[in-house]
C-alpha positions in Angstrom: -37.2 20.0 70.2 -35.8 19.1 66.9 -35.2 22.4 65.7 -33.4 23.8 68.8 -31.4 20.8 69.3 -30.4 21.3 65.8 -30.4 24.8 64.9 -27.0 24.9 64.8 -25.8 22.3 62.3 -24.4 24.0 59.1 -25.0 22.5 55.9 -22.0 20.3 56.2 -22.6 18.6 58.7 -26.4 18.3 58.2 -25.1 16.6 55.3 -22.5 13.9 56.6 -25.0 13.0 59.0 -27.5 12.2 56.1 -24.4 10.1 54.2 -23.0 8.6 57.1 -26.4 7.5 59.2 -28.8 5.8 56.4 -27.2 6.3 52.9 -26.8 2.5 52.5 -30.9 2.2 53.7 -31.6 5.0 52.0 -30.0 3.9 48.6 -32.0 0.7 48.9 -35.1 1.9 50.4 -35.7 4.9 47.2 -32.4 5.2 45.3 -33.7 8.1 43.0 -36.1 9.5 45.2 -32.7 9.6 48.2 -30.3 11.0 45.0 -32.9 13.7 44.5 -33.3 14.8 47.7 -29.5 14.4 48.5 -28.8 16.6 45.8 -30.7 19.8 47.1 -29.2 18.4 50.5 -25.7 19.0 48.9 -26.4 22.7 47.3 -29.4 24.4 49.6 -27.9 26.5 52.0 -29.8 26.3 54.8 -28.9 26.1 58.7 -32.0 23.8 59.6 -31.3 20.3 59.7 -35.0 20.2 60.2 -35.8 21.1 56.8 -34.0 18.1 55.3 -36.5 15.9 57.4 -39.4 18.2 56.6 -38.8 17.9 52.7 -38.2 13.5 53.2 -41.5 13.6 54.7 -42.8 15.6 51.7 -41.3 12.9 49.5 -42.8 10.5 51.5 -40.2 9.1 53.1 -41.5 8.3 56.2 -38.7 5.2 56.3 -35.6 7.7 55.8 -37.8 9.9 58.4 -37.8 7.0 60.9 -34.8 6.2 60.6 -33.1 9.8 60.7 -34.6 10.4 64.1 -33.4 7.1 65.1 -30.3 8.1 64.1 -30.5 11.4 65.7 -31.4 10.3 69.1 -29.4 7.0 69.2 -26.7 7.4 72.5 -24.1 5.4 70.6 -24.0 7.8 68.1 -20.4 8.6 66.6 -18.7 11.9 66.4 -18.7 13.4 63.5 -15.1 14.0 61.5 -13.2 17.4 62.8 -11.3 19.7 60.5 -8.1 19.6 61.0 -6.4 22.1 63.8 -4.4 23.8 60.8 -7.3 25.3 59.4 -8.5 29.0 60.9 -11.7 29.1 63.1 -13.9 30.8 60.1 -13.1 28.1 57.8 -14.9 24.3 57.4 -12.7 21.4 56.2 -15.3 21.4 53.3 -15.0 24.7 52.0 -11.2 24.2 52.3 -11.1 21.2 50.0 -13.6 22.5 47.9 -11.4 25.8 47.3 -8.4 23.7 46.7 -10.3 21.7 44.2 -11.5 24.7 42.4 -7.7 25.6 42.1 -6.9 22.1 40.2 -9.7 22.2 38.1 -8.4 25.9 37.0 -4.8 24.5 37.0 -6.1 21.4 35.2 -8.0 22.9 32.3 -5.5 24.9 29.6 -3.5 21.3 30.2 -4.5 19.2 26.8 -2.3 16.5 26.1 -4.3 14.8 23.1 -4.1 17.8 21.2 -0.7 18.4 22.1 0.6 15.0 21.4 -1.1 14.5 18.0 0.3 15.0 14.5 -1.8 16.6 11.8 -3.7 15.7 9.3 -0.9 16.4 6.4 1.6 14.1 7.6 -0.9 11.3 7.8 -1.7 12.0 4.0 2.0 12.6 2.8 3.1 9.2 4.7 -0.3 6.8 3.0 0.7 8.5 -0.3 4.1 7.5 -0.2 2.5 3.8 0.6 4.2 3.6 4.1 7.5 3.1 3.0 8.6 6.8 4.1 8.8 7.6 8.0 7.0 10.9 8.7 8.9 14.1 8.4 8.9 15.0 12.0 11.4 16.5 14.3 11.7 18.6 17.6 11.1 22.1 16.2 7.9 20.3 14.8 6.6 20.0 18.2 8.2 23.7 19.2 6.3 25.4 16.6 3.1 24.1 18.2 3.1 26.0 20.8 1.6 24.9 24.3 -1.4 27.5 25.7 -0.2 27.7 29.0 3.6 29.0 30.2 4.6 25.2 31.3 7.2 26.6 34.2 4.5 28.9 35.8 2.2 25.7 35.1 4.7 23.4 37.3 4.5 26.3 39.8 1.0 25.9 40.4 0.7 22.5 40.5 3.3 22.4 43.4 2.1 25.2 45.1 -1.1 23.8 45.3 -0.1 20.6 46.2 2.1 22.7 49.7 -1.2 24.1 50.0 -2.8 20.8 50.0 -0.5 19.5 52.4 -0.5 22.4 55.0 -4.3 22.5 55.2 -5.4 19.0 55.1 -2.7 17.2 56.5 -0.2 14.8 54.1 -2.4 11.7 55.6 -5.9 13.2 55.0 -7.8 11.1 52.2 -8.6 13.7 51.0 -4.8 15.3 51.0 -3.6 12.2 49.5 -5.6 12.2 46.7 -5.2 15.7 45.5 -1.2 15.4 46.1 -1.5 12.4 43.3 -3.3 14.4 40.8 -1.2 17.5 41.2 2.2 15.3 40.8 1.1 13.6 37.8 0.0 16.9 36.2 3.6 18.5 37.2 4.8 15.4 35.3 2.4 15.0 32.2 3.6 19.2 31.6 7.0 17.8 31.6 6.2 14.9 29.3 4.7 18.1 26.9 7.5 20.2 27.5 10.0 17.3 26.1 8.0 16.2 23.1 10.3 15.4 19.9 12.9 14.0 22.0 14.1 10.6 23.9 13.7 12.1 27.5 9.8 12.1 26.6 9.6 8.3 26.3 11.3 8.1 29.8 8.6 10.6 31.5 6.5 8.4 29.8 7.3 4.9 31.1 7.2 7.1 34.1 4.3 7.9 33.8 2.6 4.9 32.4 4.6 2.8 33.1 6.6 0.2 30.2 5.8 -3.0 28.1 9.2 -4.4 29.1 7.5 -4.6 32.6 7.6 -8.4 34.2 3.6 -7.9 35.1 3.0 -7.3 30.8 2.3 -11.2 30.4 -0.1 -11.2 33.2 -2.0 -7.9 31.9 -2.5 -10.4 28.7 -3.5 -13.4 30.7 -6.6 -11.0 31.8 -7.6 -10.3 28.0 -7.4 -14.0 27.0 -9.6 -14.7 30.0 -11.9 -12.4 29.0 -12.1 -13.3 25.2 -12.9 -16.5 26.3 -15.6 -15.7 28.3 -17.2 -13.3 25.2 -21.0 -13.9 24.2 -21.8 -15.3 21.1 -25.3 -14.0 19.1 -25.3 -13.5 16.1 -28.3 -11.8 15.4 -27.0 -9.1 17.9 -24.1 -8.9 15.1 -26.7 -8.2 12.4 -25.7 -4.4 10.6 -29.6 -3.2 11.1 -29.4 0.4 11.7 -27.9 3.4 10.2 -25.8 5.8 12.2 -28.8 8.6 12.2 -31.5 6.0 13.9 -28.8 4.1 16.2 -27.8 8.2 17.5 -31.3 8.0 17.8 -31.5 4.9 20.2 -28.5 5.9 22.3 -30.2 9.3 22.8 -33.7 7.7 24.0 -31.4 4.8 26.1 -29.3 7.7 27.9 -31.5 10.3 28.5 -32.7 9.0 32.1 -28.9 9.7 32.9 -28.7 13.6 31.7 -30.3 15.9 29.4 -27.2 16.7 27.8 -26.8 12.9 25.9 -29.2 14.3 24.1 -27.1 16.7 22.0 -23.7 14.5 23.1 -24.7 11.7 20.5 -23.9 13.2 17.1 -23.4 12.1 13.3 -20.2 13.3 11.4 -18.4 12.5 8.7 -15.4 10.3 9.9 -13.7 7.2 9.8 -14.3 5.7 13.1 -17.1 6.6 15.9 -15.1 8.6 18.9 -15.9 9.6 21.9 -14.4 12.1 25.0 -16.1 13.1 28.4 -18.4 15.3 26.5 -19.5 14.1 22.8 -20.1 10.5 21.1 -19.6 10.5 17.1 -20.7 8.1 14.9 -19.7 7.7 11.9 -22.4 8.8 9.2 -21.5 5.9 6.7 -21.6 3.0 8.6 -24.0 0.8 9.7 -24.9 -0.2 13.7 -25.8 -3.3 14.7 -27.4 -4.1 18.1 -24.3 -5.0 19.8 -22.8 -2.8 18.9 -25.2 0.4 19.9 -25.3 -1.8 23.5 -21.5 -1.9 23.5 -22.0 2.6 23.2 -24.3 2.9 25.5 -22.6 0.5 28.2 -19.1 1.9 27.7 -19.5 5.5 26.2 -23.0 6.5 28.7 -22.6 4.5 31.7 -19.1 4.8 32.5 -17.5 7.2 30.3 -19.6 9.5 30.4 -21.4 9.3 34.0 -18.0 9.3 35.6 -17.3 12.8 35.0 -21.1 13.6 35.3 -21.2 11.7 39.1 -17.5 14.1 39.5 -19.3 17.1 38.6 -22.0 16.8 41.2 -19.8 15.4 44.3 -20.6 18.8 46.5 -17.4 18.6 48.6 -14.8 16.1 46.4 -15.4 17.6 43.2 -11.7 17.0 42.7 -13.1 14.0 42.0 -13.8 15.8 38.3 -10.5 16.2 37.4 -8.7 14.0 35.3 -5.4 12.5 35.8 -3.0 9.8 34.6 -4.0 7.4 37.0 -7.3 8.1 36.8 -7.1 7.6 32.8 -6.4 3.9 33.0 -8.8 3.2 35.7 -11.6 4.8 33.7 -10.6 2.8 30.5 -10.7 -0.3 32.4 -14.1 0.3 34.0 -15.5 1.1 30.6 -14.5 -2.1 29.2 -15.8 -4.2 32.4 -18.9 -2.4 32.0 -19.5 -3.0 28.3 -18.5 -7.1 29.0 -20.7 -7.0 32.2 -23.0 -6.1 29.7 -22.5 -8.2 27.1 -21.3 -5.8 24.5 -17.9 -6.9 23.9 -16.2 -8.8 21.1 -12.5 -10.2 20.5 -12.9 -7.7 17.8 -13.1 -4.8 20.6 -10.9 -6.6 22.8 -8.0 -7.1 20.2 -7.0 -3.8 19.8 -5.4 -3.4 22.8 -3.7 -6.6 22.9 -2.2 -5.2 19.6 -1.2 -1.7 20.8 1.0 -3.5 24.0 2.8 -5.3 21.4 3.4 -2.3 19.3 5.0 -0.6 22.3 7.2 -3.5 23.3 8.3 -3.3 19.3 8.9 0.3 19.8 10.3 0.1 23.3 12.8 -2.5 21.6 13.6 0.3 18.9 11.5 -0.5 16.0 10.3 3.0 13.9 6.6 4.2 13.1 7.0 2.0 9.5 7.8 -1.1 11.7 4.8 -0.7 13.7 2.8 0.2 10.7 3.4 -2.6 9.0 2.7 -4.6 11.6 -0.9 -3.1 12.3 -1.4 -3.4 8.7 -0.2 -7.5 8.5 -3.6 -8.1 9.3 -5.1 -7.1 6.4 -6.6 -3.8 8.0 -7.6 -0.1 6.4 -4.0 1.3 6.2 -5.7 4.8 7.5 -7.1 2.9 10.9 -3.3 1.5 10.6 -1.6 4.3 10.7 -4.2 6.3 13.3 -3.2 3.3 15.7 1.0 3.7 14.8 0.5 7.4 15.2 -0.9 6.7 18.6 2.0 4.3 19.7 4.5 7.7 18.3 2.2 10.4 19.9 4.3 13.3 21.4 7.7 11.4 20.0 9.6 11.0 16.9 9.0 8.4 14.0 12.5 7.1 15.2 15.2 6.6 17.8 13.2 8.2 20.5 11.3 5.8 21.7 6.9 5.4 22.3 4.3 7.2 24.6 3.7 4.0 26.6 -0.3 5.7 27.5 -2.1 2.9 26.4 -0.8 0.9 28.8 -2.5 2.0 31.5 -5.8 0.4 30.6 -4.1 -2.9 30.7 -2.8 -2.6 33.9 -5.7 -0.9 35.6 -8.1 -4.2 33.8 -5.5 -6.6 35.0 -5.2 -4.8 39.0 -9.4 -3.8 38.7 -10.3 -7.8 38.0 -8.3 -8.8 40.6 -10.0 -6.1 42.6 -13.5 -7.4 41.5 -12.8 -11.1 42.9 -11.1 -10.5 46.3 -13.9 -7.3 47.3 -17.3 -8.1 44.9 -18.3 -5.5 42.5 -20.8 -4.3 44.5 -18.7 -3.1 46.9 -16.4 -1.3 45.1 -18.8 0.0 42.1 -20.4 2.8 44.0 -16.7 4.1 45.0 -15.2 3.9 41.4 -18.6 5.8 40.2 -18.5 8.3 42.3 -16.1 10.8 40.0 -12.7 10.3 37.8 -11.7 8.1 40.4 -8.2 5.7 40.0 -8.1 2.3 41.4 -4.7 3.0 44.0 -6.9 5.5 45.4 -9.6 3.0 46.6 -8.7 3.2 50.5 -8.9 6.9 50.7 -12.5 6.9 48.8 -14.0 4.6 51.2 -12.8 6.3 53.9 -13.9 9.6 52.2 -17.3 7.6 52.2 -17.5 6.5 56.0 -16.6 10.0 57.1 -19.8 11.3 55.1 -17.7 13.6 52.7 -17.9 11.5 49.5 -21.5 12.0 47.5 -23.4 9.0 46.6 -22.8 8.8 42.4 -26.2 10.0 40.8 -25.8 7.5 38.1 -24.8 3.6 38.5 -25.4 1.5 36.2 -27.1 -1.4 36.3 -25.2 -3.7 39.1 -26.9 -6.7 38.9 -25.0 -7.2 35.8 -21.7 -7.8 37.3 -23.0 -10.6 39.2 -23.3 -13.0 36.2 -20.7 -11.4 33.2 -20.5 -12.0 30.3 -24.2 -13.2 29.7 -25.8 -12.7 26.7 -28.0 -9.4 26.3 -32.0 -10.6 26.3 -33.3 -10.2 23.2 -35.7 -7.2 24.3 -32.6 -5.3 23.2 -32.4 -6.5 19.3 -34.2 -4.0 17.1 -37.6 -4.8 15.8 
């Protein structure tokens, strides 16, 4: 009876009725056994929906078995989402979306704006030898001679072309829709802020963008960070230098494998200043020491939100737009990373400072102080003048040393902290956690997600971390996690 009641359900729609009918049960019933199992859901290409229940039973699941025929069989049972009319009769609203996501992500990639914006290593060396007192010798042909590798008008092109598309086939309301027309505007505009690097229309894009320090809601995103530096965890055995960077790659390799093989070879030991990190690698640096806080503070904001948001992106089988990276999206992701690493206990003033720092910088800059100005005043407190002037050079990304004004970027963490705690208290973490996880996801896009969610087209993330956490912040870590 099953099978020729349901011999006709696609893989799509085989799947929203798993997401929509028991993902909350089946999340709490087996969450790894359900992300498993949802996974070869989300890629098989089957026409049975009988073989999803055949292969839960396997697993044994008898609960999710129970419960899907309940489901099934239930008289009250919703219809499922339509596509929308526009689209032809041979194609799914999934394989539309998914198309027009493969389009961004092509769009997306060639667009680099670190590399772009960043000066190189020679100007850094000619300013510390000069002892700061010399601005950089940078101008606009500076920027022109490093050429961009994409045509930036055919880029804009693209983007909007894509983003008619978007409209025409999902609808300008769709949650979907919506979210894609975000990420392809604030592409359009981060190739503009490329295309007028070296000059004082960049600093406007950027404000655009960003937004700007001289903004009314700058005291409040500083009210947050006090808030939060009061509340920091004090131990100070977890502050104990114990381990060198070779055996604390070591840790975070063993601590993050359960997420993906890949940490494995994403945790690496170079020779540099400071440890970094993007959506692919961690560095640490080879002549420092690691304490236990601090290899907590990696693994909590580098693995379980840096890195898994991009991961869970990856792996969403209808949203993977939700891969993409976008202004918007920056910002939230930042913010997340730092709630994550305070839920867990990981944070200091000392990591928390920084940024309180930076959005005074821009204010100086915005106010028309040069790169020296702001150097000087990274370096008033008595820090290396080579982290100094990495954190000035940030501030001056993309623009001149003078008269043209900051790339306001880093202030998009502070607003996305100061709107994502306010988020956290009116809706509970646990709530919203599962929706920001589930890609590259920005905070203004939070009533389109759940919606995505209800409908049955957003994937569960694979990887959460541990939520429990955000119920009591900023306690101390046990001390099962201080090394032997």
């Amino acid at each position: 009876m099953f099978a020729r009641r349901f011999s006709t359900l696609d893989v799509g729609d085989a799947y929203r009725i798993i997401q929509k009918y028991f993902l909350r049960s089946a999340a709490t019933i087996c969450p790894k056994q359900f992300q498993g199992r949802m996974s070869v859901v989300c890629h098989a290409r089957t026409r049975w929906a009988g073989r999803i229940l055949q292969s839960a039973v396997k697993d044994r699941l008898a609960s999710l078995a129970l419960l899907f025929f309940w489901r099934l069989f239930a008289p009250a049972m919703p219809t499922l989402t339509e596509p929308p009319s526009s689209l032809s009769s041979s194609s799914t609203w999934a394989e539309c979306v998914q198309q027009l996501s493969r389009r961004l992500m092509a769009a997306q990639r060639p667009i680099r704006s670190a590399e772009a914006l960043a000066w190189d290593s020679q100007t850094e060396h000619e300013f510390l030898a000069a002892g700061g007192q010399v601005l950089p010798r940078l101008d606009r042909e500076y920027y022109r001679s490093r050429r961009l590798p994409f045509d930036p008008s055919r880029k804009q092109e693209e983007l909007q072309d894509l983003e008619r598309d978007t409209q025409r086939l999902l609808g300008a309301d769709s949650p979907a829709g919506r979210i894609l027309t975000r990420i392809c505007r604030e592409l359009v505009c981060e190739v503009r802020l490329l295309v007028y690097r070296g000059t004082t229309t960049f600093s406007q894009i950027s404000q655009r963008l960003y937004g700007s320090s001289l903004s009314t809601q700058t005291e409040a995103w500083l009210q947050v960070l006090d808030e939060l530096e009061r509340s920091f965890p004090v131990n100070v055995r977890m502050h104990e230098p114990r381990w060198t960077a070779k055996e604390a790659a070591e840790v975070l390799r063993h601590r993050l494998a359960w997420l993906h093989p890949a940490c494995n070879s994403a945790v690496q030991v170079v020779d540099s200043l400071d440890a970094h990190c993007d959506t692919n690698n961690l560095r640490l640096d080879r002549d420092r020491k690691f304490s236990a806080l601090d290899v907590r503070f990696y693994e909590s904001y580098y693995g379980w939100a840096q890195f898994a948001t991009p991961y869970n992106g990856d792996r969403q089988f209808v949203c993977s737009f939700l891969a993409v990276p976008s202004a918007s999206a920056a910002g939230t992701q930042e913010a997340l990373a730092r709630l994550t690493a305070f839920a867990a206990g990981a944070m200091t003033a000392e990591r928390v400072q920084p940024l309180r720092q930076t959005i005074a910088a821009i204010r100086m800059a915005e106010a028309g102080a040069n790169f020296c100005e702001v150097f000087d005043y990274f370096r008033s407190d008595g820090g290396d003048e080579r982290v100094c002037y990495r954190k000035a050079q940030r501030v001056f990304a993309g623009s001149l040393p003078a008269g043209c004004g900051p790339l306001t970027k880093e202030l998009r963490a502070a607003a996305a902290l100061y709107q994502l705690r306010n988020a956290f208290r009116s809706e509970g973490p646990m709530e919203l956690l599962p929706l920001l996880f589930a890609g590259v996801t920005a905070l203004e896009d939070l009533p389109y997600l759940r919606q995505l969610s209800d409908e049955g087209w957003l994937s569960p993330p694979q990887f959460l971390p541990p939520l429990d956490l955000y119920s009591d912040i900023g306690t101390t870590p046990p001390d099962d996690l201080l090394p032997n």
